[in-house]
C-alpha positions in Angstrom: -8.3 -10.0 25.6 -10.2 -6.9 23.8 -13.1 -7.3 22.0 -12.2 -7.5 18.3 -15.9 -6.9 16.6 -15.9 -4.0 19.0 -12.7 -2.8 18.1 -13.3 -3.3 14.2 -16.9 -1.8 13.9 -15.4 1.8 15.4 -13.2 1.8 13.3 -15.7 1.5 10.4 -13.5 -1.6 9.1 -16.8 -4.2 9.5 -18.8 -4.8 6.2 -20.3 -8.4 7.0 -20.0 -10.5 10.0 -21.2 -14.7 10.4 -23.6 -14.7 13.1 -21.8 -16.1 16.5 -18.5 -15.1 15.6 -18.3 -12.2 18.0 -19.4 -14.6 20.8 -17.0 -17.1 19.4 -13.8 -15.0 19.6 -14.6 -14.0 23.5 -14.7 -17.5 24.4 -11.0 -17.8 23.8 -7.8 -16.9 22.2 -8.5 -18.0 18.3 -6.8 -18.7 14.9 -8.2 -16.6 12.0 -6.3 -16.4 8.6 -6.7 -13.7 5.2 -4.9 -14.8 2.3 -2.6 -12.4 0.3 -2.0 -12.8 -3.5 1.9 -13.5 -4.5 1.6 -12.1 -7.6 4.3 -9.7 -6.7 7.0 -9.1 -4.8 5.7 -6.7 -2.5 1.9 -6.0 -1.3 0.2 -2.8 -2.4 -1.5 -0.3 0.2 -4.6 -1.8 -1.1 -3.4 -4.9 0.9 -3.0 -2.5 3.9 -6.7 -3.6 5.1 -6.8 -7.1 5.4 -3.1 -6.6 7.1 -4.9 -4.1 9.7 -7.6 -7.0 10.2 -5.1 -9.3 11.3 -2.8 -6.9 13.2 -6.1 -5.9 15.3 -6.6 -9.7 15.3 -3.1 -10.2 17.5 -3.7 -7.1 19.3 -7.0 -7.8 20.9 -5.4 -11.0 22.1 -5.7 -13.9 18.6 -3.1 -15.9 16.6 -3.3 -14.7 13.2 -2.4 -16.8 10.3 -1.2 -15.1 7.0 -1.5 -17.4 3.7 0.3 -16.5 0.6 -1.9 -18.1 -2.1 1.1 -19.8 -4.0 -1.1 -22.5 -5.6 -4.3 -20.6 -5.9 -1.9 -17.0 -7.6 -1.4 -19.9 -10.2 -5.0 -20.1 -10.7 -6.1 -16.6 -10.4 -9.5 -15.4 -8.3 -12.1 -14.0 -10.5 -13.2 -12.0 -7.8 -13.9 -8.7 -9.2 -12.0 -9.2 -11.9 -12.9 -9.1 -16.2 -10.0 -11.2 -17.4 -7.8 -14.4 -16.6 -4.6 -13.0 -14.7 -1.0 -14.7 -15.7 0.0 -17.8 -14.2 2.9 -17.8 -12.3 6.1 -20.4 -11.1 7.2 -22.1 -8.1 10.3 -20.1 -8.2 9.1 -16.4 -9.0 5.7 -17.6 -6.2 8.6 -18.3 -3.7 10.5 -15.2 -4.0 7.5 -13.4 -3.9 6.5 -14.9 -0.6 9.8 -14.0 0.9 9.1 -10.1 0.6 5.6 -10.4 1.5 6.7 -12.3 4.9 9.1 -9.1 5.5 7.0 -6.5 4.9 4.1 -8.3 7.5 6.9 -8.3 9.9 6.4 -4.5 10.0 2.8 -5.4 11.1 2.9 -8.7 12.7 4.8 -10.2 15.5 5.9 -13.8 14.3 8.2 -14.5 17.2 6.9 -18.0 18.5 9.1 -17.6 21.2 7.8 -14.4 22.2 4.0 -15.2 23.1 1.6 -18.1 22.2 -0.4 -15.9 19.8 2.8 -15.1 17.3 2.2 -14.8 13.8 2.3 -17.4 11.7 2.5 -17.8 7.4 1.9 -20.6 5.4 1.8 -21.2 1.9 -1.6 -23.1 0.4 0.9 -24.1 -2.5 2.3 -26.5 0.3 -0.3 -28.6 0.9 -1.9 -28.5 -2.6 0.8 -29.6 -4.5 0.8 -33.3 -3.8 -3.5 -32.9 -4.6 -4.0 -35.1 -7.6 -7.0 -33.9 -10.0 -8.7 -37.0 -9.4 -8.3 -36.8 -5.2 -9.2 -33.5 -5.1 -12.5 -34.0 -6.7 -13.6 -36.9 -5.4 -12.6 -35.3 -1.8 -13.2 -32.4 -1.8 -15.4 -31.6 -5.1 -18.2 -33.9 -4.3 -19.1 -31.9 -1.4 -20.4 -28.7 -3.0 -23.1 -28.6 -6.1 -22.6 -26.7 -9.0 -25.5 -24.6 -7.9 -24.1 -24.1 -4.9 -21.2 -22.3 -7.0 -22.9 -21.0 -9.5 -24.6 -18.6 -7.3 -22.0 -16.7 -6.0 -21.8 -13.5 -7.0 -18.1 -13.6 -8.3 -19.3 -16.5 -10.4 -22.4 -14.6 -11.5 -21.5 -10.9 -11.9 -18.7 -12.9 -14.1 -20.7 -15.3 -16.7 -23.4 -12.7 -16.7 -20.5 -10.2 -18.1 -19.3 -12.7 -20.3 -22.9 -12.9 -21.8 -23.8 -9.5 -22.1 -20.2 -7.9 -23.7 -20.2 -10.4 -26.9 -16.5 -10.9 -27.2 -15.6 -12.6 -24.4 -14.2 -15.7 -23.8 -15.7 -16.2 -20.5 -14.8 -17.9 -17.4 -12.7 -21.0 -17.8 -12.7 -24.2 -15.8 -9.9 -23.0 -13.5 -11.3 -19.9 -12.4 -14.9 -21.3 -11.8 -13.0 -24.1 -9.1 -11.1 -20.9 -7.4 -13.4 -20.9 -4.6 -13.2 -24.9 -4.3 -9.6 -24.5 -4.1 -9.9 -21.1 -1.5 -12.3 -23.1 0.4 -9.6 -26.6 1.0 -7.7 -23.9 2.5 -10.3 -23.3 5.1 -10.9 -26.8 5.9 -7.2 -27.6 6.0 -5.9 -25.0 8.4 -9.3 -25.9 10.4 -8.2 -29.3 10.9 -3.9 -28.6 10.9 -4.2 -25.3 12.9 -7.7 -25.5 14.6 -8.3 -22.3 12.3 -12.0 -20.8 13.1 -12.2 -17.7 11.4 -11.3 -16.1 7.8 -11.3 -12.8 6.7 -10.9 -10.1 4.0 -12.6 -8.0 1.5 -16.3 -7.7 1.0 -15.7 -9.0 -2.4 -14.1 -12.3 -0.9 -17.8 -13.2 1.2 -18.6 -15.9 -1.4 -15.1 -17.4 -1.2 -14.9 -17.7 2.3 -18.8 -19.1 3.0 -17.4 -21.4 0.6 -14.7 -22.7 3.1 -17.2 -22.2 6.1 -19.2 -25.1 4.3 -16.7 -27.4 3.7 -15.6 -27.2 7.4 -19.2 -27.9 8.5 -19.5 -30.9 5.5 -16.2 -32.5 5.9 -14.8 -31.3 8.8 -18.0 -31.7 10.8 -17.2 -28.4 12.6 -18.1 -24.4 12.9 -16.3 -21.9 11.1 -17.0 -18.3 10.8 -16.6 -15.3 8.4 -15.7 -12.0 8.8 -15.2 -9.1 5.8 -14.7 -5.4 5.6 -15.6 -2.7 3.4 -13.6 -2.0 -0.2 -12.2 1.2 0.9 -13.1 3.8 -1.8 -12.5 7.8 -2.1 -14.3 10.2 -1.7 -13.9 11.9 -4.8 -15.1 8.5 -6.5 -11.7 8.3 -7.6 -9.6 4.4 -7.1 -7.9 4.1 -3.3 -4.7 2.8 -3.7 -3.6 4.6 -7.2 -1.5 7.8 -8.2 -0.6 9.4 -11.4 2.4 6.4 -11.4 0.2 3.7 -10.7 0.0 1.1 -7.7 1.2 2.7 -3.9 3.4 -0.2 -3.1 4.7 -1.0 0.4 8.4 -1.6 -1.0 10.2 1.4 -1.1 12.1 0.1 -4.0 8.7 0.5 -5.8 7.2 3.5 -4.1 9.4 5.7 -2.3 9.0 6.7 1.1 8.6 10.4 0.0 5.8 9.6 -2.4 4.3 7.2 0.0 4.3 10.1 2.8 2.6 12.5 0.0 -0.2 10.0 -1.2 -1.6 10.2 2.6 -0.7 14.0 2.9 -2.5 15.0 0.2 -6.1 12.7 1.6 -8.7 14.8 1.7 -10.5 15.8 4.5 -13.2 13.0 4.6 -10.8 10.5 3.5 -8.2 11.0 6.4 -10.8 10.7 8.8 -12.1 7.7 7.5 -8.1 6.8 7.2 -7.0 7.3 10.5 -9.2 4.7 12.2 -8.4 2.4 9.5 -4.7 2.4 9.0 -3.3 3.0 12.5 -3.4 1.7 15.7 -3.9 5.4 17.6 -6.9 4.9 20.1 -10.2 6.1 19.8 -10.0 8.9 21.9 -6.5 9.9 20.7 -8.5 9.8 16.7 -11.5 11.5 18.1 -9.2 14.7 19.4 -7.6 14.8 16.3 -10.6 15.5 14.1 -11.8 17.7 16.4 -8.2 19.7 16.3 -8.7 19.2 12.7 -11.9 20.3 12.2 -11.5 23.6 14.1 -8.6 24.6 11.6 -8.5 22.5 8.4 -6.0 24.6 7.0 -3.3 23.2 9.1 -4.3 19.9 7.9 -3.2 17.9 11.2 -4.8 14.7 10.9 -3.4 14.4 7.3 0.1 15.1 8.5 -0.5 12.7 11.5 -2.3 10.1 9.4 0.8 9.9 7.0 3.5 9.9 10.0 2.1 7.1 11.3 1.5 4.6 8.2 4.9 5.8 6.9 6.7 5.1 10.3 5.4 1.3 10.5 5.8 0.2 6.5 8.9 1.9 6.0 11.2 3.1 9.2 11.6 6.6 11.3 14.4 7.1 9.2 12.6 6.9 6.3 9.6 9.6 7.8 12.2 11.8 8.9 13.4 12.1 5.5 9.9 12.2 3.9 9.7 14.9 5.9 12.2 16.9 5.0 11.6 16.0 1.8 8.1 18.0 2.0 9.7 20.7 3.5 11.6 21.7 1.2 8.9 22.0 -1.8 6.2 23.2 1.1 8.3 25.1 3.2 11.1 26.8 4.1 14.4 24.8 4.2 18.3 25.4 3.4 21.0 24.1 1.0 22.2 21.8 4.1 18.3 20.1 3.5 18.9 19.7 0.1 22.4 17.8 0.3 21.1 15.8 3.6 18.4 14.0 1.3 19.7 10.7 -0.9 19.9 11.0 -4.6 16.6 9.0 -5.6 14.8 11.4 -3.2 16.0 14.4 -4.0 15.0 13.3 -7.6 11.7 11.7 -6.7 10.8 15.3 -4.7 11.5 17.1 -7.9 10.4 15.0 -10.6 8.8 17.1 -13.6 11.1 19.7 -12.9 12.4 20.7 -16.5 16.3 20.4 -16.1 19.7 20.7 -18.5 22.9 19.6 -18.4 25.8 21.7 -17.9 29.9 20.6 -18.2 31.7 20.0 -15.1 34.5 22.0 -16.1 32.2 25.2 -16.4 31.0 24.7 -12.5 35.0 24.1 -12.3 35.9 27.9 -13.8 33.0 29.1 -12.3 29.3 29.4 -14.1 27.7 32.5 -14.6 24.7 32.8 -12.5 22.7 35.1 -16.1 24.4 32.1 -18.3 22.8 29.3 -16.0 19.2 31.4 -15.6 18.6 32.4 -19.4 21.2 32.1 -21.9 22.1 28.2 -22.2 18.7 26.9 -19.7 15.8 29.5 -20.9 14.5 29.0 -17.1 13.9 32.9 -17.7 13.2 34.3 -21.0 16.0 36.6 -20.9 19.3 37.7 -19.4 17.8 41.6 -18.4 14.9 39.0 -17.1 17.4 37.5 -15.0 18.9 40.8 -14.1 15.7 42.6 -12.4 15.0 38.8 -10.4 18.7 39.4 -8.7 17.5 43.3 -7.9 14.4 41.8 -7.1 16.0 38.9 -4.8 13.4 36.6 -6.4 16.5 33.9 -7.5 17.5 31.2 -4.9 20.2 28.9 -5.5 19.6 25.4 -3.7 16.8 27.5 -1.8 19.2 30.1 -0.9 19.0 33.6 -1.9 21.4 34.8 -4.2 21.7 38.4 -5.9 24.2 39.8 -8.1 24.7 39.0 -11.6 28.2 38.5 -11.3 27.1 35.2 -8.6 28.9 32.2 -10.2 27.9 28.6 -9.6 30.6 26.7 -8.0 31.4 22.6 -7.1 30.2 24.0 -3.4 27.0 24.3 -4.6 26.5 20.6 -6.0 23.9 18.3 -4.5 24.8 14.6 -4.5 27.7 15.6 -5.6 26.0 16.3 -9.8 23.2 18.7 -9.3 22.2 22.1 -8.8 18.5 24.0 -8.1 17.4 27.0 -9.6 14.3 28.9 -8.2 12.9 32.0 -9.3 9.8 33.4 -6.6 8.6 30.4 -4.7 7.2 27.5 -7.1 9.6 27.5 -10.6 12.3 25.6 -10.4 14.5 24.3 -12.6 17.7 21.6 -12.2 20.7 21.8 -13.7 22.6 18.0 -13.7 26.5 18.8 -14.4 28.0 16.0 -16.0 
């Protein structure tokens, strides 16, 4: 067994820790649980921390417990939060739950047959469902004061909001009993699973003190709390976001390609930060890397390691291999053979904005003219003597390959996925025709 706080606070990932938990988990082989909202059908990369948490958890020798809040996404944590979130079904929560499981699998070893400290996922929705109103509160409600709750900050930061912006409609009754609900969950997978420990975000600490009480009132036992920094950017701008919104862990969402360039492009301070956080590479291994790093920034090797690594374990090698290429070919130097190897949505997705036309099959049949394709019917170049002095200048690629003569015609051996075709004049303007 490995020290987990140990392991955790070098890799900066410790914001808050219950006293006697460290002590606690070297005692023995524990349960410890974070809770992951269903809301979708696949986690975000801002879910990438608590899943690191519990990874780390298994690693150092634990049984992690993953809950996918099915009854409380139906409430919605304030936590954070301005606004009431949409309530959700059974059926959409279930489905959801399904594709979280899958993607932890990428993280998490839940073969019970394989070792005693497997994974293990439960749903709160399970065991909350049969709660009547009138059980819950006179078993579980009578046990904390409203005073108690009122003081937590996500309570507080929200009815103080509510006060000051005039038009709000404040916090209803079913977000102010979130943490009641949160805090069951504790007490029930301390007494069903001899659960000890819960983690996640620093924004969660009030949540989960909230379950560390009930187990000490009602379940007449210790339970501890653990929670790690919101991971923010450097630039002050939101971890976890791009110019298309969310990073999602479901390649359907996000593809790989784009999930391979959101860690690329990390800046210097972030990767570093980054790198202990997101993979499992040693210390020493981490520390050698900045230093390489640091001695020539330029060939941005911790970046490029950084996003091998997180790319390999969500999506597959497969997927990094073509990410890979991907990047190659708009970063470096790559062949028509490159081009056709990648799928159709990548190839797209690598060069999206690229302004593009559509040209007749049956002139690619009878042969295009390369001046036609260049200026005449596309405008790519202003002009066909414009196109003329690129070809003497051998300045025009075609699918990254240099072409000169203006009497080149573009053929079907020159199609990608079978419908397009890249123009390039001088490294960085492209332009795609799509022949239909």
């Amino acid at each position: 067994m490995k020290n987990y706080i140990e392991e955790l606070t070098w890799r900066g990932m410790i914001h808050n820790v219950m006293p006697g938990a460290e002590e606690h988990l070297n005692e023995a082989m524990r349960s410890a649980y974070v809770g992951f909202d269903p809301t979708a059908d696949s986690l975000h990369i801002g879910n990438l921390v608590p899943i690191m948490l519990l990874a780390h958890f298994q690693r150092c020798g634990h049984k992690p417990v993953a809950l996918v809040g099915g009854a409380t996404g139906m409430i919605g944590d304030p936590s954070g939060k301005s606004a009431e979130r949409n309530l959700l079904d059974e059926k959409t929560l279930r489905h959801n739950q399904d594709a979280i499981q899958k993607q932890l699998a990428h993280f998490l070893n839940f073969d019970e047959n394989d070792s005693e400290n497997s994974a293990v996922m439960v749903n709160n929705y399970d065991w909350m469902k049969e709660f009547s109103f009138l059980d819950f509160i006179r078993d579980v409600g009578k046990h904390i004061t409203v005073n108690y709750m009122m003081a937590k900050d996500s309570v507080k930061n929200r009815i103080t909001s509510d006060e000051s912006d005039g038009g709000s409609e404040g916090m209803s009754f079913t977000e102010f009993t979130y943490q009641l609900v949160q805090g069951y969950d504790f007490l029930h997978l301390y007494q069903e699973r001899n659960c000890t420990l819960q983690m996640g975000g620093s924004d969660q600490w009030g949540n989960i003190t909230t379950g560390t009480e009930l187990v000490r009132r009602i379940g007449h036992g210790k339970a501890y709390a653990i929670t790690c920094p919101l991971i923010t950017k450097a630039d002050g701008s939101k971890f976890g976001k791009s110019e298309g919104g969310n990073i999602w862990l479901d390649s359907a969402r996000t593809l790989p390609y784009k999930f391979y360039q959101y860690w690329l492009n990390s800046g210097d301070e972030d990767s570093e930060k980054y790198i202990r956080i997101f993979t499992f590479l040693a210390k020493d291994e981490i520390d050698s890397l900045i230093s390489e790093h640091q001695e020539a920034p330029h060939m941005r090797v911790l970046q490029k390691r950084l996003a091998a690594e997180i790319t390999m374990m969500v999506h597959s090698e497969a997927d990094l291999e073509n990410a890979m290429k991907a990047s190659s070919i708009l970063f470096g130097k790559s062949t028509a053979d490159d081009l056709k190897a990648l799928d159709e949505q990548t190839f797209l997705d690598v060069f999206d904005g690229v302004p593009q036309n559509e040209v007749a099959m049956a002139e690619i049949e009878k042969g295009y003219d390369i001046v036609s394709a260049m200026a005449t019917d596309t405008q790519f170049l202003k002009s066909n003597s414009e196109v003329r002095r690129a070809l003497k200048q051998n300045s025009i690629s075609v699918n990254k390959e240099k072409v000169s003569g203006e009497d080149y015609k573009l053929t079907q051996a020159d199609l990608i996925n079978e419908k397009f075709i890249l123009l390039q004049r001088g490294k960085k303007n492209y332009y795609l025709l799509k022949v239909v």
